[in-house]
C-alpha positions in Angstrom: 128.5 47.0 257.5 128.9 44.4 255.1 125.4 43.6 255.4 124.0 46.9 254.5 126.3 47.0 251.3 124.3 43.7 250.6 120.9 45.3 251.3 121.7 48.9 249.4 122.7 46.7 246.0 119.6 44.6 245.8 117.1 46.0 243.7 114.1 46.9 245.6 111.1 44.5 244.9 108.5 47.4 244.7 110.1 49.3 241.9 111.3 46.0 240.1 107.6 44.8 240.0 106.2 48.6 238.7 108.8 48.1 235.2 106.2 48.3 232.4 107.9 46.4 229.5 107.6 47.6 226.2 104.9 46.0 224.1 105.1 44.9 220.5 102.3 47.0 218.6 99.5 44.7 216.6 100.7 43.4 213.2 98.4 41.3 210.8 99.5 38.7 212.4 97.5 39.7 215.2 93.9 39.0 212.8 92.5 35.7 213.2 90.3 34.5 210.7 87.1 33.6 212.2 85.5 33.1 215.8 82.4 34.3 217.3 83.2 38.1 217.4 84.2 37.7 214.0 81.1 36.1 212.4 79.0 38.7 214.5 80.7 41.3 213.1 80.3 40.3 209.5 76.6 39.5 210.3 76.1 42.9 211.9 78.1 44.3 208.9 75.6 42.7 206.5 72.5 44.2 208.3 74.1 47.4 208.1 75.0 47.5 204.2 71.0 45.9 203.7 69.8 49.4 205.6 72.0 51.7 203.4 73.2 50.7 200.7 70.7 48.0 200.1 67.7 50.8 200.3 69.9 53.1 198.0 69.9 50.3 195.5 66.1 50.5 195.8 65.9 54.1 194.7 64.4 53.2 191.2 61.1 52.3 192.5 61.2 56.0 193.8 62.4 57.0 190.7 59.9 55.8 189.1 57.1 56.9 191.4 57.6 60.8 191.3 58.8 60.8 187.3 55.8 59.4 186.7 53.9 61.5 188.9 55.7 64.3 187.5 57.9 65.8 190.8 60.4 66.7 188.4 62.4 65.5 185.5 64.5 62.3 185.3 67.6 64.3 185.4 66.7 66.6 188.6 64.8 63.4 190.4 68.2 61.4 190.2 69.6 64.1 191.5 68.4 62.8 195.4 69.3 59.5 194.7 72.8 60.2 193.3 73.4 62.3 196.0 72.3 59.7 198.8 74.3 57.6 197.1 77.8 60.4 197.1 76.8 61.2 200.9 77.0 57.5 201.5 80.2 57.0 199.9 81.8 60.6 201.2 80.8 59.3 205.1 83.8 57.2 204.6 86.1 59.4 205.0 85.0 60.9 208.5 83.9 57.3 209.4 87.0 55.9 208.5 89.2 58.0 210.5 86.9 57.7 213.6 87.8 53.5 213.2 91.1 54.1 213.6 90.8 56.5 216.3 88.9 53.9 218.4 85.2 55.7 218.0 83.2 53.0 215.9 80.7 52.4 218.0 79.9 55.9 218.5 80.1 56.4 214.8 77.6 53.8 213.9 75.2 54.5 216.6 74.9 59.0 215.4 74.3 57.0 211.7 71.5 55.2 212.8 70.0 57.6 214.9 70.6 60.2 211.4 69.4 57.7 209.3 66.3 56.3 210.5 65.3 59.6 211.7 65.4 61.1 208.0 64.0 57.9 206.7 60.7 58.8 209.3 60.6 62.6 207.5 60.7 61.1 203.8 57.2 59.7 204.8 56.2 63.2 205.8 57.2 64.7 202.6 55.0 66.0 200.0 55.8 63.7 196.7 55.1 67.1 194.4 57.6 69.2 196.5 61.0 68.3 195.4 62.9 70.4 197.7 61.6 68.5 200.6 62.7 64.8 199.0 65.8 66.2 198.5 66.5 67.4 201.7 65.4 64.5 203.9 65.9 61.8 201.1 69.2 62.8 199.4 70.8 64.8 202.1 69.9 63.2 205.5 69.4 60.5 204.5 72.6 60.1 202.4 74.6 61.9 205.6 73.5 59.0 208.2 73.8 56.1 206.1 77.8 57.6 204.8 78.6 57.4 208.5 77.6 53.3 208.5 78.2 51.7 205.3 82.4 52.3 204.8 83.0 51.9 208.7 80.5 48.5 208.4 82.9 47.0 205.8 86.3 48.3 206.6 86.0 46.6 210.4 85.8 43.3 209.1 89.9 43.7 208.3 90.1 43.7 211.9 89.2 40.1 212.3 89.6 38.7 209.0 93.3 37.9 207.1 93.0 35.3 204.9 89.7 35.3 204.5 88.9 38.8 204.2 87.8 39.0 200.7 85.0 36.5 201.6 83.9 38.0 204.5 83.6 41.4 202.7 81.6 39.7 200.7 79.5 38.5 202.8 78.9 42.1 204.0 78.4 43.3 200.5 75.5 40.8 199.5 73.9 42.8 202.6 73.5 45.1 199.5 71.9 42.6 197.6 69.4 41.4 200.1 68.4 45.1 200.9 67.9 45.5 197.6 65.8 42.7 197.3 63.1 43.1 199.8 62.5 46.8 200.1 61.8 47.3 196.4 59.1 44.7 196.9 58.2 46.5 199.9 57.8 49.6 198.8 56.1 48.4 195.5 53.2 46.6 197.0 52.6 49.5 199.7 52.7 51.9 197.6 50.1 51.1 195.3 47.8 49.6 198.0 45.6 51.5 200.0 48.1 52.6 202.4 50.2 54.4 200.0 53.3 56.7 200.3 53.3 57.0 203.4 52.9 54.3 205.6 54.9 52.4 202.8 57.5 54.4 203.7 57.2 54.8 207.2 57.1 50.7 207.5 60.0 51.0 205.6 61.6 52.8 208.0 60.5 50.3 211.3 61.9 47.2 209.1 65.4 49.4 208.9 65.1 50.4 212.5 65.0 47.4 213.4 67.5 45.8 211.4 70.0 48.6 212.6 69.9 47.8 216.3 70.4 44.3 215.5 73.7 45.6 213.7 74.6 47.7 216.8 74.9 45.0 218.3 76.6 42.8 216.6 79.6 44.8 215.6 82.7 44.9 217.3 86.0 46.6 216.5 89.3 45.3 217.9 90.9 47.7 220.3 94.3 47.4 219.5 94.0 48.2 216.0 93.1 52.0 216.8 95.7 54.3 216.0 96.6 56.4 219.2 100.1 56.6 218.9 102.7 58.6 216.6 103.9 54.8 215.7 100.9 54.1 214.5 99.4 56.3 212.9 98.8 56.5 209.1 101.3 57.8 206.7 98.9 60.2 205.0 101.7 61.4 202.8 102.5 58.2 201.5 99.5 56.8 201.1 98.4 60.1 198.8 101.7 59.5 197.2 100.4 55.9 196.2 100.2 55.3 192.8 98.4 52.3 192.8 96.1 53.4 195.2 95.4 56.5 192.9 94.8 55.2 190.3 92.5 52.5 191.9 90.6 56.0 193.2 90.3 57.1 189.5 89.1 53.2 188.2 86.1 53.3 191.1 84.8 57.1 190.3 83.9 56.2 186.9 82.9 52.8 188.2 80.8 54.7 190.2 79.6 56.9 187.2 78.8 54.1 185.1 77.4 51.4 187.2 73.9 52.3 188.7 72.2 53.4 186.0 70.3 49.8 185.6 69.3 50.1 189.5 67.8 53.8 188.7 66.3 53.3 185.5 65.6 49.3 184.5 62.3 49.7 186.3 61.2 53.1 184.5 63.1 51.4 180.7 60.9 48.4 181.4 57.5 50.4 181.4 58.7 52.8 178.6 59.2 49.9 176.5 56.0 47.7 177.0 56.9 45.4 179.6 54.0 45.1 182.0 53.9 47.2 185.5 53.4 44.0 187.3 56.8 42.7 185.6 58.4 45.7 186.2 57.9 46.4 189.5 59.9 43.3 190.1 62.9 44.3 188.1 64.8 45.6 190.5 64.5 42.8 193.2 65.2 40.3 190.4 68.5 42.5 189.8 69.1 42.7 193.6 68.5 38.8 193.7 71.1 38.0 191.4 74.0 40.4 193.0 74.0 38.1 196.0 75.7 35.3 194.9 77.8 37.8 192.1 78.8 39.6 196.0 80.1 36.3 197.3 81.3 33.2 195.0 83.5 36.2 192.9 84.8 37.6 196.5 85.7 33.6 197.8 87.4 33.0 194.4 89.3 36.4 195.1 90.9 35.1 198.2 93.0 32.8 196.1 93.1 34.6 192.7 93.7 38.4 194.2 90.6 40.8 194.3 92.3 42.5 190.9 92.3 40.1 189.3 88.9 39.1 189.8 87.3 42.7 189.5 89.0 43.2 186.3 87.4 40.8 184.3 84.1 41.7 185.9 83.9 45.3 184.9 84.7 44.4 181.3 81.7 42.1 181.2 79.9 45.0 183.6 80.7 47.2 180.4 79.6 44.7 178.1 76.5 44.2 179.4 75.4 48.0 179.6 76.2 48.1 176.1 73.5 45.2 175.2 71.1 46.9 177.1 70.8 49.2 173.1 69.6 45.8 171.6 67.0 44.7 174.0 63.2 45.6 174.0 61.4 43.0 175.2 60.4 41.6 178.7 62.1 38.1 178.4 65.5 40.3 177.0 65.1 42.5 180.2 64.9 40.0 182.7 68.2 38.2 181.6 69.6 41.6 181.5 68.8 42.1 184.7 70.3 38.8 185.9 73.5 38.4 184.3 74.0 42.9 185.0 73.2 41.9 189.0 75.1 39.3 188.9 78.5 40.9 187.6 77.7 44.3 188.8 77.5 43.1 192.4 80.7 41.4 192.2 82.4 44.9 190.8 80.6 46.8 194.2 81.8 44.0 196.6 85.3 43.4 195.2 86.5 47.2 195.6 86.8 46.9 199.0 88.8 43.9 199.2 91.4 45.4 196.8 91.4 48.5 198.5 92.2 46.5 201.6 95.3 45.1 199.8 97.0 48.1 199.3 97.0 49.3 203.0 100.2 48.4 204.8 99.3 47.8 208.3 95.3 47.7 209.4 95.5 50.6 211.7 95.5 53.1 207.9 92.5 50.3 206.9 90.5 52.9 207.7 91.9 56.0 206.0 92.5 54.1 203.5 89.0 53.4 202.7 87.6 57.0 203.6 89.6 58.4 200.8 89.1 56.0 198.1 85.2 55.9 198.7 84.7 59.7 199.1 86.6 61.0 196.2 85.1 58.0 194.1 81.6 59.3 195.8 81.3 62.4 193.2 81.2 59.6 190.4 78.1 58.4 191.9 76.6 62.2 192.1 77.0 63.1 188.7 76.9 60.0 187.3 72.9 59.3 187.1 71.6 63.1 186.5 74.3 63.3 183.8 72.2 59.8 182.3 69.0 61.2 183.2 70.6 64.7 180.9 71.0 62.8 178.2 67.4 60.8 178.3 65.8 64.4 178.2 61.8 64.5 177.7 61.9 62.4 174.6 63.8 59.2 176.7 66.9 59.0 174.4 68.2 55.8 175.8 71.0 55.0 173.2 73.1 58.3 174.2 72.4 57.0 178.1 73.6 53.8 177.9 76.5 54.7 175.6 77.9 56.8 178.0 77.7 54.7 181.1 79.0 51.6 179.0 82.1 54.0 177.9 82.4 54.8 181.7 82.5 50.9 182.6 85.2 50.4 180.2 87.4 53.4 181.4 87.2 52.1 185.0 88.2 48.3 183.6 91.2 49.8 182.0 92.5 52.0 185.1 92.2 48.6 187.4 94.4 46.4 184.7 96.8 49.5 184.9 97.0 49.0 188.7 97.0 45.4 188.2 100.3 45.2 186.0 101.7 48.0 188.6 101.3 45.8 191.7 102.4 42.5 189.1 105.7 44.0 188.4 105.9 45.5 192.0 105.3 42.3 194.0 106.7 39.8 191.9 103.6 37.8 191.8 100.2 37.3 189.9 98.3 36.9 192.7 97.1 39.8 192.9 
């Protein structure tokens, strides 16, 4: 009797070994700076940026190209780029949420396949119909490469901590290095015997090819995705941000002001004397010098805070927009155009990073992102038709430049506003 008292009381083996424990959800703690998967993924990350944003950057050779062979008018050609450019941006905000819900891979993979598909059908445009460059060019285009670029750059928080400002970075200057060898590219095909399009069309092969190369690479961390009410973002407080506002409101007219140089130098160049052959390389030379303006400013940021490195960064951003009124001749342009990449791909790459340091916990990375870079997206719409407005047929260039310059310095003072908010709030400079 006794013995069965014994064996009733023990707890049976079976059920004892089926107890599922509760498990601690990932914290930051979880992100270790560096590693294979890690480096892959900022490599991949970088290929991805070159594709998008990188070509983006190179829309002034097309800008160029069908004003000068009269498609339309300044205003109504920036028009395609400036919406690329929004769509871009706006993909942020679907392809942030699909990171946290697990489906990066997915994500990426429907961009490319949009992207390079639409990139095929530019080359099968007519250059005199505008309709079709704008639906191909500025729509698909835009549409494919919006579900790549944010989702590209906000994955690296799921490997990097400490150095995540660097890696971004690294990411951004994909930018850079896009921007630097299709405007070349497209220059030298264009006015060789191939012409539009097969300039485009290889175009499109060299980003095909670069985009399975950065499917490949990336590689989001599983844990981070957001399947659980525990986890997921607190969309009411993160809309209730006021830092994070107001940092929304400093990159839209960021985003209004800071392009105009990568839509227009080229076109400014030839309108004021400077040779074709020296203007067709304007934009790589501006392209050239934002690669080391994406990374040293992004390294210093992991120890000085990405405010208050981007701060400092858009005043001189501003500054240099403004100078653009004084400066006529080739020699003049070329600095321009060293010193303006140089600062103004240090502003592009260091948003991220400080949007970064206002999420909470990386599973709202995405979200986080996705709202900041869509709403800031309609700066970059109407941001380069407005300047193209204000050129008109006569190629007023002082009203232009004033008004992008203004739109530098209203972003610069927005960010110090956040900046003193987060001081006071953290108790530290570092910020």
């Amino acid at each position: 009797m006794s013995s069965k008292v014994e064996l009733a009381q023990q707890p049976d083996k079976e059920t004892h070994d089926q107890i599922i424990l509760p498990v601690e959800p990932p914290s930051v703690e979880d992100i270790v700076d560096g590693g294979r998967a890690a480096w892959c993924t900022a490599i991949g990350g970088s290929l991805a940026v070159a594709t998008t944003f990188g070509y983006a950057n190179s829309f002034g050779v097309y800008q160029d190209l069908y004003t000068r062979s009269n498609t339309a008018s300044a205003s109504a050609i920036s028009w395609i780029g400036s919406t690329q450019l929004f769509f871009l941006l706006a993909g942020a905000l679907p392809g942030g949420k699909l990171l946290d819900m697990g489906y990066f891979r997915h994500t990426t993979l429907v961009g490319s396949i949009i992207y390079v598909f639409c990139l095929f059908m530019v080359s099968l445009c007519d250059p005199q119909k505008y309709y079709q460059l704008y639906l191909a060019q500025g729509l698909g285009m835009g549409i494919g490469s919006g579900l790549l670029y944010v989702p590209a750059l906000a994955v690296q928080s799921h490997h990097w901590r400490a150095r995540r400002a660097f890696a971004m970075g690294i990411v951004a200057s994909g930018s850079s290095i896009g921007g630097l060898i299709f405007p070349i590219i497209l220059n030298q095909l264009f006015k060789s015997s191939l012409g539009f399009e097969w300039g485009v069309r290889i175009s499109a092969f060299v980003v095909l090819a670069m985009l399975i190369g950065a499917n490949l690479l990336m590689t989001p961390k599983e844990k981070f995705k957001s399947t659980s009410s525990g986890d997921r973002p607190d969309i009411k407080g993160i809309m209730t941000d006021g830092p994070y506002l107001l940092t929304i409101l400093g990159m839209f007219f960021g985003n209004w002001g800071v392009f105009i140089p990568y839509f227009y130098l080229q076109l400014f160049a030839i309108l004021h004397g400077v040779s074709p052959t020296t203007a067709f390389y304007l934009i790589t030379i501006l392209n050239g010098a934002a690669i080391p303006g994406r990374i040293f400013p992004n390294m210093l940021a992991d120890y000085l805070g990405p405010f208050n490195t981007i701060t400092p960064v858009l005043l001189a951003c501003g500054v240099l927009i403004y100078a653009l009124i004084g400066i006529s001749t080739a020699a003049g342009i070329i600095v321009f155009a060293i010193l303006y990449g140089f600062m103004s791909g240090a502003a592009l790459s260091l948003v991220a990073p400080g949007v970064a340091v206002l999420a909470k916990h990386p599973s709202e990375i995405g979200i986080r992102f996705g709202l900041a870079f869509s709403l800031s997206g309609f700066g970059a719409l109407v941001g380069s038709p407005v300047t193209g407005a204000l050129l008109g047929s006569r190629f007023a260039w002082t009203n232009a430049i004033a008004f992008n310059g203004a739109s530098m310095t209203v972003s610069f003072i927005f960010l110090i506003i956040v900046r003193q908010i987060l001081v006071k709030r953290r108790g530290s400079q570092i910020i």
